[in-house]
LODREN-817963 format. One record per atom (N, C-alpha, C, O, CB): residue in one letter; atom name; x, y, z. Coordinates in pm, 1 decimal, padded with zeros to 6 digits. Glycine has a CB too. Layout:
REM LODREN-817963
code A; site CA; X X; Y Y; Z Z
...
END
This chain:
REM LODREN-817963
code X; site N; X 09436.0; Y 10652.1; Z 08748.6
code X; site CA; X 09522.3; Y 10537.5; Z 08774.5
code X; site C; X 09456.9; Y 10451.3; Z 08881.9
code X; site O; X 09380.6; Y 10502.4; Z 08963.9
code X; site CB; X 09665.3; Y 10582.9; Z 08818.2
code X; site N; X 09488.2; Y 10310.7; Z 08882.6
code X; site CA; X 09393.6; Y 10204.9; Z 08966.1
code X; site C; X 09472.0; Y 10233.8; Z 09078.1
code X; site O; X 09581.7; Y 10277.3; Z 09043.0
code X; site CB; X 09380.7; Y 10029.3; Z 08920.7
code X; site N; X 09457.6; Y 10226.2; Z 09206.5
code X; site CA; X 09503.0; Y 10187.1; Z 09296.5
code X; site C; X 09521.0; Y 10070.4; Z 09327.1
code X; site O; X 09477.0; Y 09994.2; Z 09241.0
code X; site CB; X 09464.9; Y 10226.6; Z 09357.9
code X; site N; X 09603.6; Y 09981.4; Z 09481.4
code X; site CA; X 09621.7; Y 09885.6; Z 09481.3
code X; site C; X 09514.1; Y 09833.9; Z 09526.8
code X; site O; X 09535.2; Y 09713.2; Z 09538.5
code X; site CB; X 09715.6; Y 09863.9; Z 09522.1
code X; site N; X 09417.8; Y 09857.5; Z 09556.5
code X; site CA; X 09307.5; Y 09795.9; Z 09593.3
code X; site C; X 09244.2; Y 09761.0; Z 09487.9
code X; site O; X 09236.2; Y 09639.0; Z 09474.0
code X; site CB; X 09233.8; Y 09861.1; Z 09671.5
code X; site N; X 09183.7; Y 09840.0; Z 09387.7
code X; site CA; X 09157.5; Y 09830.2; Z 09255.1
code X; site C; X 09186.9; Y 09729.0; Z 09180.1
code X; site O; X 09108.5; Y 09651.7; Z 09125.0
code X; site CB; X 09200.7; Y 09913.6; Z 09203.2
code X; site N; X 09342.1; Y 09729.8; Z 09177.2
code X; site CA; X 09447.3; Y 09614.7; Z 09119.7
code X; site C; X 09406.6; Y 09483.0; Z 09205.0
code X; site O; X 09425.6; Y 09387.0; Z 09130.2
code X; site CB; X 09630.5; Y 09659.1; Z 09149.0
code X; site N; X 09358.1; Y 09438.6; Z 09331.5
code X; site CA; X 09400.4; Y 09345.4; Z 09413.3
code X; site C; X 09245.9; Y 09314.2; Z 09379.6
code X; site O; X 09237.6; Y 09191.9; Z 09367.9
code X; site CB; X 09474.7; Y 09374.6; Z 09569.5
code X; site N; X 09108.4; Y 09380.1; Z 09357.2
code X; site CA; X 08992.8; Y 09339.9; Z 09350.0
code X; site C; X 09011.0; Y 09308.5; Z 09203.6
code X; site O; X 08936.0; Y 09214.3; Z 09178.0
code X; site CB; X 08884.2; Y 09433.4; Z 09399.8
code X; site N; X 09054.9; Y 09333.3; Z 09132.8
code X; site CA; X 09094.7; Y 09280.8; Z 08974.9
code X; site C; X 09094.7; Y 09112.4; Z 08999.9
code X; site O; X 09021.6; Y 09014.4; Z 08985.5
code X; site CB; X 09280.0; Y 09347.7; Z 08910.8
code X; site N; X 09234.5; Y 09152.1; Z 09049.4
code X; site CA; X 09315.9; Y 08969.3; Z 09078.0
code X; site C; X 09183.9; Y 08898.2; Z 09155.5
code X; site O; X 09186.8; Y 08777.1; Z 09133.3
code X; site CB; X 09504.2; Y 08962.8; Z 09226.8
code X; site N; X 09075.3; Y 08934.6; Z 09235.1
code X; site CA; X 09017.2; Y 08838.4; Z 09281.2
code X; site C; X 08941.1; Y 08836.1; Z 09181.2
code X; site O; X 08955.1; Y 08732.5; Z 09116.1
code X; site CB; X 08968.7; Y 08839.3; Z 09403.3
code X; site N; X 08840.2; Y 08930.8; Z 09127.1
code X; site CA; X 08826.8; Y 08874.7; Z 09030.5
code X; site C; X 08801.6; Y 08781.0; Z 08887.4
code X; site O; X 08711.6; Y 08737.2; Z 08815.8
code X; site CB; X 08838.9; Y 08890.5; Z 09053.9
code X; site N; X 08948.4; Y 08784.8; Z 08901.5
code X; site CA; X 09005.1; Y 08696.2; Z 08792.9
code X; site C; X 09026.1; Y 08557.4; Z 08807.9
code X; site O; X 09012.6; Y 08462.4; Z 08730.9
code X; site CB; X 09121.6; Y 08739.2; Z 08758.0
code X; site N; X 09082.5; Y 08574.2; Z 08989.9
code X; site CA; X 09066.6; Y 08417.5; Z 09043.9
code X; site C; X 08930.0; Y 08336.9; Z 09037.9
code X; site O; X 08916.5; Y 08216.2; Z 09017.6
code X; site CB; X 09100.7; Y 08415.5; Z 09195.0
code X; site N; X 08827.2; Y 08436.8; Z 09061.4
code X; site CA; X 08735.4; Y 08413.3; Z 09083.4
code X; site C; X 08647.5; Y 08328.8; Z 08935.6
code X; site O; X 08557.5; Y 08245.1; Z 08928.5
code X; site CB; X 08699.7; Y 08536.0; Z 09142.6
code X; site N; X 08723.6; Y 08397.6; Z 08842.2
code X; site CA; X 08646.1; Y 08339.1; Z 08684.7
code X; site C; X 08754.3; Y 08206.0; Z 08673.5
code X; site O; X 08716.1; Y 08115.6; Z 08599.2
code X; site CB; X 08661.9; Y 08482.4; Z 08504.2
code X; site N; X 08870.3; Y 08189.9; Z 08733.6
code X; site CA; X 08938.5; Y 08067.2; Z 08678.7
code X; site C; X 08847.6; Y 07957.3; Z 08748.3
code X; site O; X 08775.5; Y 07866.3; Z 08707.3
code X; site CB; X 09111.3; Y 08055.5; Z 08718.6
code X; site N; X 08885.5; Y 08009.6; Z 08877.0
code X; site CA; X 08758.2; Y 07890.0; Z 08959.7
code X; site C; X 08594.6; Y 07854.6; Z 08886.3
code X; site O; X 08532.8; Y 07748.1; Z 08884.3
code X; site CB; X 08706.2; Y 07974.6; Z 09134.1
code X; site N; X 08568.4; Y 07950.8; Z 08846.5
code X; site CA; X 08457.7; Y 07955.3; Z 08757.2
code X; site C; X 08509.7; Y 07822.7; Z 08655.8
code X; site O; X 08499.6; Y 07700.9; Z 08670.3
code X; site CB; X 08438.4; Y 08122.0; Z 08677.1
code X; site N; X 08552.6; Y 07883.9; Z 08578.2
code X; site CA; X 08606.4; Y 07751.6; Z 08446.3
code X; site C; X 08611.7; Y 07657.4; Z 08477.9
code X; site O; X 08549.4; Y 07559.5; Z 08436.8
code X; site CB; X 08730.7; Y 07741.4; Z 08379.7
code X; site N; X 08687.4; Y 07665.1; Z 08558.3
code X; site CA; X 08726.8; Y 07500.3; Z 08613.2
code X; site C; X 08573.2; Y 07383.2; Z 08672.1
code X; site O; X 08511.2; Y 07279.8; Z 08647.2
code X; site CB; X 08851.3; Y 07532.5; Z 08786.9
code X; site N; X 08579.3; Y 07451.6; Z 08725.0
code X; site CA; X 08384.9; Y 07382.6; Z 08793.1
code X; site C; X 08302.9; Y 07353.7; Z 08664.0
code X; site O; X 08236.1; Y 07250.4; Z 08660.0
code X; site CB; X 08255.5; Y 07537.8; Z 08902.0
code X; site N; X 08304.6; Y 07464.3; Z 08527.2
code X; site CA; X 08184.0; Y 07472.1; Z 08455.9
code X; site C; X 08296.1; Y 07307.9; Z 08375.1
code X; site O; X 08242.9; Y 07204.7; Z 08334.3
code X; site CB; X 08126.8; Y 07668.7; Z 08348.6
code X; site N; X 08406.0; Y 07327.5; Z 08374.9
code X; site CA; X 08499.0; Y 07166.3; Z 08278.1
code X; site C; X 08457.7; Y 07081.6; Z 08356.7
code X; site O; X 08412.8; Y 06983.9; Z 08296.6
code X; site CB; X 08695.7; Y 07139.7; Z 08265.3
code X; site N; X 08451.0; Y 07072.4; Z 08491.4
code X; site CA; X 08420.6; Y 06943.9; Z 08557.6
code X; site C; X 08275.7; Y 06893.2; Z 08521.0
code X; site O; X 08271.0; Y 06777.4; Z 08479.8
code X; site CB; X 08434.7; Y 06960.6; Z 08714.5
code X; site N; X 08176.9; Y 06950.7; Z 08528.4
code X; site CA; X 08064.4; Y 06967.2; Z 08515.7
code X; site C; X 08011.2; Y 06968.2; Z 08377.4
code X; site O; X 07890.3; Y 06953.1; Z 08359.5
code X; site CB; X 08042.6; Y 07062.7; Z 08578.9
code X; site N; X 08106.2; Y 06987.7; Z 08262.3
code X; site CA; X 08112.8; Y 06932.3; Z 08089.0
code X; site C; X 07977.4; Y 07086.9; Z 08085.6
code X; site O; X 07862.7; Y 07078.4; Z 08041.8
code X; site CB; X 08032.6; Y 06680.4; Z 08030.3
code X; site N; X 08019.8; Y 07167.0; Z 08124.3
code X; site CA; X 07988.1; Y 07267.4; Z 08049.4
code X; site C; X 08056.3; Y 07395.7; Z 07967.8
code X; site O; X 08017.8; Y 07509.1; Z 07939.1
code X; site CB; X 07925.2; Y 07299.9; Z 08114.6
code X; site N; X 08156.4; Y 07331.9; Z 07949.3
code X; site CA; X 08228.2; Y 07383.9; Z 07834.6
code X; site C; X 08345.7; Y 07205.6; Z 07814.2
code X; site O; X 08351.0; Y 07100.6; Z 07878.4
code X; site CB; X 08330.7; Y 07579.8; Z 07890.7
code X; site N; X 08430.4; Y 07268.5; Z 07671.1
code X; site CA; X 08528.9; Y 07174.2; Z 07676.9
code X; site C; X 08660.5; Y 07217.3; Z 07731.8
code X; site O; X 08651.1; Y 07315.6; Z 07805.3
code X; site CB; X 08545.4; Y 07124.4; Z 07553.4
code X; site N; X 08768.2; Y 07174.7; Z 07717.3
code X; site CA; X 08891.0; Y 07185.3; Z 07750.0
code X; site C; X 08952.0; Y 07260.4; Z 07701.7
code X; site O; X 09019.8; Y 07342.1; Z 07764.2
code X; site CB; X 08944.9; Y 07104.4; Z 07744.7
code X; site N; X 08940.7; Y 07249.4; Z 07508.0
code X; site CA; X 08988.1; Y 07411.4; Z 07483.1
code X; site C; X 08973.1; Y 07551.8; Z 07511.1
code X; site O; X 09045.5; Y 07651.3; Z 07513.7
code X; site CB; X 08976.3; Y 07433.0; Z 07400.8
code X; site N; X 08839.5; Y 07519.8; Z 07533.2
code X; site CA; X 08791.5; Y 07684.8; Z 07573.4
code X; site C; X 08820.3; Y 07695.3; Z 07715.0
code X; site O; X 08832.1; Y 07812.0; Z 07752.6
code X; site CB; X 08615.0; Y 07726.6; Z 07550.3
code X; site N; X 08837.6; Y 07589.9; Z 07820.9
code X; site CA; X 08846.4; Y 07630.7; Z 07928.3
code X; site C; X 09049.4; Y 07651.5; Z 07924.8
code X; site O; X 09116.6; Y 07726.6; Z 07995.6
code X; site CB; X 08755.5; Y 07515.3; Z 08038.5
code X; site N; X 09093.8; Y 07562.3; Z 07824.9
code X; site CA; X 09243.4; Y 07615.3; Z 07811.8
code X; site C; X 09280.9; Y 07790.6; Z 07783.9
code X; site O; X 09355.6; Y 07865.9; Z 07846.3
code X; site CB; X 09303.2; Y 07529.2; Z 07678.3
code X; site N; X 09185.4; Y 07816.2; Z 07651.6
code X; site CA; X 09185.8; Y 07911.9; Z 07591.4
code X; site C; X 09201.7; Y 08031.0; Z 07721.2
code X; site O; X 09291.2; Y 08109.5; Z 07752.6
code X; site CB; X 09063.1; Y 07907.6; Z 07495.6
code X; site N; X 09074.6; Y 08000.9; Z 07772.9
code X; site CA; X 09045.1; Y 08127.4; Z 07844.6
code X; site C; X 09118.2; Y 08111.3; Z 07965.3
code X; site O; X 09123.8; Y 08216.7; Z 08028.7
code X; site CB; X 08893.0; Y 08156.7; Z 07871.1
code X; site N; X 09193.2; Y 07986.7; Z 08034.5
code X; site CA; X 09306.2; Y 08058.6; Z 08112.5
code X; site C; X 09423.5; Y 08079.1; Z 08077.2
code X; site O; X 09509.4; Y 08085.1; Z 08165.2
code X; site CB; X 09331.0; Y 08011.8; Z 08211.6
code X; site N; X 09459.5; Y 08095.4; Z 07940.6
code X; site CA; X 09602.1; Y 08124.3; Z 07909.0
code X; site C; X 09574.4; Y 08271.5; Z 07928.0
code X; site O; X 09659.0; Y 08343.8; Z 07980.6
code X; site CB; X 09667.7; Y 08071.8; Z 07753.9
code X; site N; X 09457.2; Y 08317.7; Z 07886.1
code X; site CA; X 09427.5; Y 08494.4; Z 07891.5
code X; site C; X 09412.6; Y 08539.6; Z 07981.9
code X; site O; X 09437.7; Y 08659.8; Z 07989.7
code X; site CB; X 09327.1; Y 08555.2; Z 07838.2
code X; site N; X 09351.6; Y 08449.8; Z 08127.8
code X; site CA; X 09321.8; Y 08490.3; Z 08275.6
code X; site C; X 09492.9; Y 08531.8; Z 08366.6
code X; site O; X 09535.3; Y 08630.3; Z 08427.0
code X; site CB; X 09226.8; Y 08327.8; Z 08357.9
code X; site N; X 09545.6; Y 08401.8; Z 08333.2
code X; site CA; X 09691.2; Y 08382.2; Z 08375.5
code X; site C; X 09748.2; Y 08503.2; Z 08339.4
code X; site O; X 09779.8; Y 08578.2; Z 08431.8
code X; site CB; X 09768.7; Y 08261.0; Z 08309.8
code X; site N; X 09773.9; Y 08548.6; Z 08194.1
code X; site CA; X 09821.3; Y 08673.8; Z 08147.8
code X; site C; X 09774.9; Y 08782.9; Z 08238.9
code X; site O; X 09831.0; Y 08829.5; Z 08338.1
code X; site CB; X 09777.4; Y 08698.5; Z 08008.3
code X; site N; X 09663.3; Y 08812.8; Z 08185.3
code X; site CA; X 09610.4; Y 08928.1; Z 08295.0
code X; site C; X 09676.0; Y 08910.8; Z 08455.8
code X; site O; X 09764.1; Y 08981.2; Z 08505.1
code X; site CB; X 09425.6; Y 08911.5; Z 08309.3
code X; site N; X 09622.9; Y 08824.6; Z 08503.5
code X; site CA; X 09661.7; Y 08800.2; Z 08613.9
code X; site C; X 09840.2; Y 08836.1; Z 08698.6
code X; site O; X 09859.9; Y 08872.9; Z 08814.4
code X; site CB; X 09622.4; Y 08671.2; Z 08597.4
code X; site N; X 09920.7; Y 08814.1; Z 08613.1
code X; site CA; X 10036.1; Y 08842.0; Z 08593.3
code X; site C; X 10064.8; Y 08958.1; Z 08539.1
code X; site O; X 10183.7; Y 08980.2; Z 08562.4
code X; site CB; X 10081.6; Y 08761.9; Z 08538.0
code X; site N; X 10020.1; Y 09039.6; Z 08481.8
code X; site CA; X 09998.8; Y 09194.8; Z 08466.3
code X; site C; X 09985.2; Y 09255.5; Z 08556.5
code X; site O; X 10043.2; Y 09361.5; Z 08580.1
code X; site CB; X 09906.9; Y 09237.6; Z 08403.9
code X; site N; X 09872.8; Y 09177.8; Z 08653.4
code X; site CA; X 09790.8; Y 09300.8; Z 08764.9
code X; site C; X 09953.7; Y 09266.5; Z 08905.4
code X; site O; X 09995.7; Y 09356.5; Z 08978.0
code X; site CB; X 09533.1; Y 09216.3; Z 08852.7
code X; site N; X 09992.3; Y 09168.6; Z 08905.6
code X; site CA; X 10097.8; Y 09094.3; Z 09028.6
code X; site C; X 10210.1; Y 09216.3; Z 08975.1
code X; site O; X 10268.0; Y 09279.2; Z 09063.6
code X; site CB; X 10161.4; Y 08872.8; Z 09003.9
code X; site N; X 10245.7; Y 09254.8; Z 08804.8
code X; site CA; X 10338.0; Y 09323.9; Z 08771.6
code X; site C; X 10319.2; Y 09437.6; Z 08788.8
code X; site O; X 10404.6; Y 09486.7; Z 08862.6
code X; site CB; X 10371.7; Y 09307.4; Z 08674.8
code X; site N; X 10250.5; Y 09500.7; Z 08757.0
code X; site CA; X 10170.3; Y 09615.9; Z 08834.8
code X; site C; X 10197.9; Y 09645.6; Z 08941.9
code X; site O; X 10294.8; Y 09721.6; Z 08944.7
code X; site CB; X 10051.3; Y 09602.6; Z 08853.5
code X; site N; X 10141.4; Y 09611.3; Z 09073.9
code X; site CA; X 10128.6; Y 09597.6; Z 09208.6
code X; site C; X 10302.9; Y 09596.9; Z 09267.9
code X; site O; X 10329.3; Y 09644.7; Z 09378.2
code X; site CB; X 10031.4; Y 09449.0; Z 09239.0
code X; site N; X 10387.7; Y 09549.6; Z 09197.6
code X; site CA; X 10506.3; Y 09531.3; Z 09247.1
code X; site C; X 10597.1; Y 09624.5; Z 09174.6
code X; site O; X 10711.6; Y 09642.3; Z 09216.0
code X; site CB; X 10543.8; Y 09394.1; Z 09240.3
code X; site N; X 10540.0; Y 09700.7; Z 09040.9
code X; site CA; X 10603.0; Y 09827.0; Z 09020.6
code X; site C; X 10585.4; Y 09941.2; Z 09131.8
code X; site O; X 10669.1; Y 10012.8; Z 09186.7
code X; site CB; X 10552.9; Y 09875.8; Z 08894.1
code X; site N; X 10397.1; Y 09929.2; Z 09149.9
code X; site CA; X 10384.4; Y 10046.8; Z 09228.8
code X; site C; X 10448.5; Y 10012.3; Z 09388.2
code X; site O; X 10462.0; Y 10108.9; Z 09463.3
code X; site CB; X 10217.3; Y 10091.0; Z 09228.8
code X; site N; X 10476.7; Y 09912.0; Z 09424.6
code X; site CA; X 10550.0; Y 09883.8; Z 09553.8
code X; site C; X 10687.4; Y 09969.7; Z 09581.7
code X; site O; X 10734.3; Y 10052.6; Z 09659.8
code X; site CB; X 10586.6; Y 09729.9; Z 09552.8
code X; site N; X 10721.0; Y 09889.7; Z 09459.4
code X; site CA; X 10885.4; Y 09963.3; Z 09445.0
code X; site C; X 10900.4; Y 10112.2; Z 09406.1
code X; site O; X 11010.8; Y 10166.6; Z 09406.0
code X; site CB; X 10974.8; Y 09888.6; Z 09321.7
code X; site N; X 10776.9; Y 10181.7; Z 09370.5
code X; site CA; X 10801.8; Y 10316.1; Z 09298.2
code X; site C; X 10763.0; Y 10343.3; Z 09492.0
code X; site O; X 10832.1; Y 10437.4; Z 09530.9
code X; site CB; X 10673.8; Y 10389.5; Z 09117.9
code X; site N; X 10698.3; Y 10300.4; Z 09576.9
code X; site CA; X 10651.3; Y 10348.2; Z 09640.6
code X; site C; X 10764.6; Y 10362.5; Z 09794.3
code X; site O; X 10780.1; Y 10441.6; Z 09887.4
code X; site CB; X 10525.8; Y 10283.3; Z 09629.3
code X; site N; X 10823.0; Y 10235.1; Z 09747.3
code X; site CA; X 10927.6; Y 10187.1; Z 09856.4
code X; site C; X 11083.2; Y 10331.3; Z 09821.5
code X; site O; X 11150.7; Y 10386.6; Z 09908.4
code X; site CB; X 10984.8; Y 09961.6; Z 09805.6
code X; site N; X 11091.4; Y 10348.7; Z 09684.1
code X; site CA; X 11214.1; Y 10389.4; Z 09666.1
code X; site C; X 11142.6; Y 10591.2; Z 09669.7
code X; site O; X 11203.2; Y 10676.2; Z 09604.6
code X; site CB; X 11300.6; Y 10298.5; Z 09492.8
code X; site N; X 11043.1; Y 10620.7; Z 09735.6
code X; site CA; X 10999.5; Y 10766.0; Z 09735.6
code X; site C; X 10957.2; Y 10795.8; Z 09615.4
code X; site O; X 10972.6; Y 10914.5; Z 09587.1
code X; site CB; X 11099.4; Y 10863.0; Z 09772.4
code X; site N; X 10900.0; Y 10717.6; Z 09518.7
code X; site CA; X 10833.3; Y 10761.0; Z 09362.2
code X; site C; X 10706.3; Y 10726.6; Z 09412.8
code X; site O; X 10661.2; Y 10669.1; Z 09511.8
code X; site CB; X 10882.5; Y 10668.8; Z 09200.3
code X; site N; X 10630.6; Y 10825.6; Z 09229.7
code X; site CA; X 10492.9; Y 10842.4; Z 09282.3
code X; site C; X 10409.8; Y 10696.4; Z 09193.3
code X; site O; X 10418.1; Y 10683.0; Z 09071.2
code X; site CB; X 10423.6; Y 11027.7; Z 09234.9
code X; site N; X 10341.8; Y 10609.7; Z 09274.4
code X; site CA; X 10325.1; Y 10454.1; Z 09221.8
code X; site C; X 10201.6; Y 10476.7; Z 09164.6
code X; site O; X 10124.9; Y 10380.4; Z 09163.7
code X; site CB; X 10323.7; Y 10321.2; Z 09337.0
code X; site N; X 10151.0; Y 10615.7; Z 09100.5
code X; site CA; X 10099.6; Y 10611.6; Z 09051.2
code X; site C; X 10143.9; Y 10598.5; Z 08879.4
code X; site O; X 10078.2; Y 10553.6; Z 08785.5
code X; site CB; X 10046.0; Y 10680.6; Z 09111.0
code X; site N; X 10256.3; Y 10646.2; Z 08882.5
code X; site CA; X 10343.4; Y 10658.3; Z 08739.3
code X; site C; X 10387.8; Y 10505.4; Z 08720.8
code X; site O; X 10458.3; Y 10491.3; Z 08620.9
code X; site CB; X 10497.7; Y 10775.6; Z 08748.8
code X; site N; X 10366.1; Y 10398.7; Z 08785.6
code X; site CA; X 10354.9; Y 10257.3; Z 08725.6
code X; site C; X 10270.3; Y 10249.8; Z 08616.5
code X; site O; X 10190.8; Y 10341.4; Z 08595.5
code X; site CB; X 10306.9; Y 10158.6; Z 08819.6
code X; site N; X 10277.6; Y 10139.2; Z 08533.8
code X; site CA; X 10193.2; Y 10135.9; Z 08393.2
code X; site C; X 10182.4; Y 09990.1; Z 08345.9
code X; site O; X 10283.0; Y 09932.8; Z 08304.0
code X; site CB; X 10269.6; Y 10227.3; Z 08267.4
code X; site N; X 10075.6; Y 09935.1; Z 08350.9
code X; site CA; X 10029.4; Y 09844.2; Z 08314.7
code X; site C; X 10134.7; Y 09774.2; Z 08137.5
code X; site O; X 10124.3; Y 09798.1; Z 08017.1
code X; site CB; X 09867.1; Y 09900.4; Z 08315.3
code X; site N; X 10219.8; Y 09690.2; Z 08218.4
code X; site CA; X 10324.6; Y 09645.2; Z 08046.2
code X; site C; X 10257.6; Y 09523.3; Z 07945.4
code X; site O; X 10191.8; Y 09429.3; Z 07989.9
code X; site CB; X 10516.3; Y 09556.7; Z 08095.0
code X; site N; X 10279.3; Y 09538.7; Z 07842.2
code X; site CA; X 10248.8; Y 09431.6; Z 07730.3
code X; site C; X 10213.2; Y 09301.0; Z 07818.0
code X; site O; X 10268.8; Y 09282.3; Z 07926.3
code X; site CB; X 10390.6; Y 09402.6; Z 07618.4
code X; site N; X 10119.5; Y 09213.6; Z 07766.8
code X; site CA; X 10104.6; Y 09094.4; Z 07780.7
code X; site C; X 10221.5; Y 09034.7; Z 07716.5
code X; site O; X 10270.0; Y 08949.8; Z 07791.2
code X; site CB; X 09983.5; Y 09055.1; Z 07737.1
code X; site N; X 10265.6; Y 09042.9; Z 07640.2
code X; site CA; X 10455.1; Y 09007.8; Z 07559.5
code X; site C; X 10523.4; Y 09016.1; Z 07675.3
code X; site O; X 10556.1; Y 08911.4; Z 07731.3
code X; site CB; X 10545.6; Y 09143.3; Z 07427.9
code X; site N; X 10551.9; Y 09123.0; Z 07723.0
code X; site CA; X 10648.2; Y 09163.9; Z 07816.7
code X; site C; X 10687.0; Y 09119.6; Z 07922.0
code X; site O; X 10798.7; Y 09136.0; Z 07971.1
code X; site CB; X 10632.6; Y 09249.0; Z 07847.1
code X; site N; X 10555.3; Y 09030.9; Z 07986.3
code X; site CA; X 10547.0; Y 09043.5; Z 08150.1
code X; site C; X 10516.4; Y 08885.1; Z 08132.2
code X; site O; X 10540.3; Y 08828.4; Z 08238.8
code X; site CB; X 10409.0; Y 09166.4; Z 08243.0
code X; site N; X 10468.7; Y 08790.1; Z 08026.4
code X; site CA; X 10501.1; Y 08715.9; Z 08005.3
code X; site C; X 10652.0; Y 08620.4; Z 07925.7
code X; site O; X 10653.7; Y 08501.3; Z 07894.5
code X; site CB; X 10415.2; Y 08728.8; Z 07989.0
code X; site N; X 10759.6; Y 08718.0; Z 07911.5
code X; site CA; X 10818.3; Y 08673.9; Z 07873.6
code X; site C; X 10946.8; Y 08697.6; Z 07920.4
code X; site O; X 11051.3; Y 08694.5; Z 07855.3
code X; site CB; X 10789.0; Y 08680.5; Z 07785.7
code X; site N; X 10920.5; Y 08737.7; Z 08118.2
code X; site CA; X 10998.3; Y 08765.1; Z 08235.0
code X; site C; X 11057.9; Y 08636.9; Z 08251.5
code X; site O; X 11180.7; Y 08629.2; Z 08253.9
code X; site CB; X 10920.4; Y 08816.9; Z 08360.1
code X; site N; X 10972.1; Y 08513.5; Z 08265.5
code X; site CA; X 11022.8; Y 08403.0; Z 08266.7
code X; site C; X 11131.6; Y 08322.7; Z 08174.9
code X; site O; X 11199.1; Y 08230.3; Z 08220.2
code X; site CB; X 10933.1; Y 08355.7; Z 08270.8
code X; site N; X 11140.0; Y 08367.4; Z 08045.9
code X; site CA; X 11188.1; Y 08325.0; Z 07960.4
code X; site C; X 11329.1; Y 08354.5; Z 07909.0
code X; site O; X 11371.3; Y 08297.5; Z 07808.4
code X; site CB; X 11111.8; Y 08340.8; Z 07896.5
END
């Protein structure tokens, strides 16, 4: 199981490739779809690892073991908002 450090070097990461995209669109080395494409999938992830991190908080806050958190559907954790 990842730890939160694990989880938190994920999220940078991930920040780290959006910032990526974004520079390579300014710079017309890719287009817009693909730089759309690939942060609708970064965002997802990204919001997985935040869902994650705040299961194992709460498993950790309420005396559970935050290792028994579990990474949920991209469906799922995107459709908290909705």
């Amino acid at each position: 199981m990842a730890s939160d450090r694990d989880i938190l070097r994920q999220v940078n990461e991930l920040v780290a490739e959006e910032r990526d995209l974004r520079d390579k669109l300014q710079h017309r080395e890719i287009d817009e779809s693909e730089e759309h494409a690939r942060l609708k999938s970064l965002e997802a992830q990204l919001d997985q690892c935040w869902d994650l991190l705040r299961q194992r908080r709460a498993l950790r806050a309420g005396g559970g073991d935050p290792d028994s958190a579990t990474v949920r559907p991209e469906s799922e954790v995107e459709g908290y908002l909705n």
